[in-house]
C-alpha positions as CSV (number, residue, x, y, z in Angstrom):
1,X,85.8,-206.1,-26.2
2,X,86.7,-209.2,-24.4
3,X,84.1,-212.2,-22.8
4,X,86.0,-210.9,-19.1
5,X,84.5,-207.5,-19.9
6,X,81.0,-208.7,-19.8
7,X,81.0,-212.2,-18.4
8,X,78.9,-212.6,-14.5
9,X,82.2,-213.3,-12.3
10,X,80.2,-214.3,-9.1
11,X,78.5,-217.6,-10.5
12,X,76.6,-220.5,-8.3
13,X,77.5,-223.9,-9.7
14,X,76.8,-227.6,-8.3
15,X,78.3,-230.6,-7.6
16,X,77.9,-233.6,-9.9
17,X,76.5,-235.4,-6.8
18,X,73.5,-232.3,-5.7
19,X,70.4,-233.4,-6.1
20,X,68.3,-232.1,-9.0
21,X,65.7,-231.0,-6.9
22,X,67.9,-228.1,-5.2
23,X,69.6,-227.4,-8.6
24,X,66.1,-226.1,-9.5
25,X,65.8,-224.3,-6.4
26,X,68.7,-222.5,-7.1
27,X,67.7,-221.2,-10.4
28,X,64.7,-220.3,-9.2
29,X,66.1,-218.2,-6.3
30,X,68.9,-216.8,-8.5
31,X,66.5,-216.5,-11.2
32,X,68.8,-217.9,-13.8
33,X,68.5,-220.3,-16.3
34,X,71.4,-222.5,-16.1
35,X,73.7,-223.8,-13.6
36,X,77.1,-225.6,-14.1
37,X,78.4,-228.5,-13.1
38,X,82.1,-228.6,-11.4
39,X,84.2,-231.6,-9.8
40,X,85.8,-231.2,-6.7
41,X,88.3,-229.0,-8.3
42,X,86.3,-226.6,-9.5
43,X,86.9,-227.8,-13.2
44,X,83.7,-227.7,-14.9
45,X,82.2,-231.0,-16.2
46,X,78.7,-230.1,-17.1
47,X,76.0,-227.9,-16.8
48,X,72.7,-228.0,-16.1
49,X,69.7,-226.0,-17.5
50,X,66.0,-225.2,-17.1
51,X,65.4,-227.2,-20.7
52,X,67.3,-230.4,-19.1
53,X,65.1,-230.3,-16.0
54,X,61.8,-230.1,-17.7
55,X,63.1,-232.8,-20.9
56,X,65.5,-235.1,-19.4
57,X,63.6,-234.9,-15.3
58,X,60.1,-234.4,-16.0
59,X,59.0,-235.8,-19.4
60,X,61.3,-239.0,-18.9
61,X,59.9,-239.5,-15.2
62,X,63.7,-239.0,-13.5
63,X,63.3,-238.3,-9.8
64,X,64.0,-235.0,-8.3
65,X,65.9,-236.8,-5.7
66,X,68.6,-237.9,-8.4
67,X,71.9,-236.1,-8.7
68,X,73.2,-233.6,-10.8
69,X,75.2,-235.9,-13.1
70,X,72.0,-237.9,-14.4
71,X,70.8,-235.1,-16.0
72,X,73.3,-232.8,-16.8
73,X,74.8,-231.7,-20.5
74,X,78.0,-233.3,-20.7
75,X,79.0,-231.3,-24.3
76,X,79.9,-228.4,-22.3
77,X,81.1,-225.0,-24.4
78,X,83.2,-222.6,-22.8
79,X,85.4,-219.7,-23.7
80,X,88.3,-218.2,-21.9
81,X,87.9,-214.5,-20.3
82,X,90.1,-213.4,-23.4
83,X,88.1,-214.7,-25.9
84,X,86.4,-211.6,-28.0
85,X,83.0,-210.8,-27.4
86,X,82.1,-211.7,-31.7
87,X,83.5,-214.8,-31.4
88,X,81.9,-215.9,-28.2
89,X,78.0,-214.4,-29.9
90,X,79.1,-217.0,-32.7
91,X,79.8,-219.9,-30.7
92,X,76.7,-219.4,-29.1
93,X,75.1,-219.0,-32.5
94,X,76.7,-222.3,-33.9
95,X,76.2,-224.6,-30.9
96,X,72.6,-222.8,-30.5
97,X,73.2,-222.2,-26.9
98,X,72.4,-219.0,-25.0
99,X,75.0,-219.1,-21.9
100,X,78.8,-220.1,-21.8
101,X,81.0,-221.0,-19.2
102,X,84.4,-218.9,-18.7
103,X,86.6,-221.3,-18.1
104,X,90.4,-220.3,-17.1
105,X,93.2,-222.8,-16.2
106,X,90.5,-225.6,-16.2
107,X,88.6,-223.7,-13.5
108,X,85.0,-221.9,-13.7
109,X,85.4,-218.6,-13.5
110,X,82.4,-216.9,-14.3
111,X,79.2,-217.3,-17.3
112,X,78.6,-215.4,-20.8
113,X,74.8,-214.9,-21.9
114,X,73.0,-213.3,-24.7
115,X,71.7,-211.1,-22.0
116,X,75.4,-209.8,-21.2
117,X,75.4,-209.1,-24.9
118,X,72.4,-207.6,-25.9
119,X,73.3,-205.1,-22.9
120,X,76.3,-203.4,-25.1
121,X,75.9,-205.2,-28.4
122,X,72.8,-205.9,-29.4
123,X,73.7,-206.8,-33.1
124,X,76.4,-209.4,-31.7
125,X,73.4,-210.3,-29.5
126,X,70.6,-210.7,-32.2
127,X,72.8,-212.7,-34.6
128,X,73.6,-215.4,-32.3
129,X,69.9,-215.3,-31.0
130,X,68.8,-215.5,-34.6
131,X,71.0,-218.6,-35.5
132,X,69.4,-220.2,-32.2
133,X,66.2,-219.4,-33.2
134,X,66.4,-220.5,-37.1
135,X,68.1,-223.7,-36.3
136,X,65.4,-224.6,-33.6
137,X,62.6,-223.9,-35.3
138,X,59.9,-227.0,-35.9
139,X,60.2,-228.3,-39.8
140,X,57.0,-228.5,-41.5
């Protein structure tokens, strides 16, 4: 099975210049977890998640009113829609990340998450979660 099989097709993204403030609001109102970040073209530069708003926004005292770009993850990992569905749960696994951007032609074209796998393949699902979870563990 193939990342286009699963993968969200209708996505919200933002501009690197929206303000932070209603990049949250939009997460909250689409009750997701992440948002990417696209240039005028559409071409995804970075993405944004609820973790970057509440470690790089709140804890380091960066304004709501500052834009997208100041906070954003700029090591974005994307698949393509053909990419297979194992491969993708182990990218995820390995870069101990739990969404990816689908990413065709250089444009955004829809988002991967554990939740799509866990729907139809849980073990794909719980491996990758299981490398997240292992690697990001607290030592001691």
């Amino acid at each position: 099975m193939k990342v286009k099989d699963l993968m969200t097709k209708h996505i919200s993204v933002a501009d690197v210049n929206t303000p932070i403030k209603q990049v949250a609001k939009k997460m909250k109102d689409l009750n997701v977890g992440s948002i990417p970040v696209c240039d005028s073209t559409n071409q995804p530069v970075g993405i944004i998640t609820d973790r970057d708003i509440a470690t790089r926004c709140v804890s380091d005292g960066i304004k709501d009113s500052e834009r997208a770009q100041s906070i954003m993850s700029r090591d974005l990992v994307c698949v393509s829609p053909d990419t297979h569905i194992h491969e993708a749960s182990r990218i995820m696994g390995e870069n101990q990340i739990r969404r990816l951007p689908v990413v065709e032609n250089k444009k955004i074209v829809g988002m991967i998450s554990i939740g799509d796998l866990t729907d139809t393949h849980e073990n794909e699902a719980g491996k990758a979660l299981g490398e997240i979870s292992e690697q990001s563990r607290p030592l001691g």
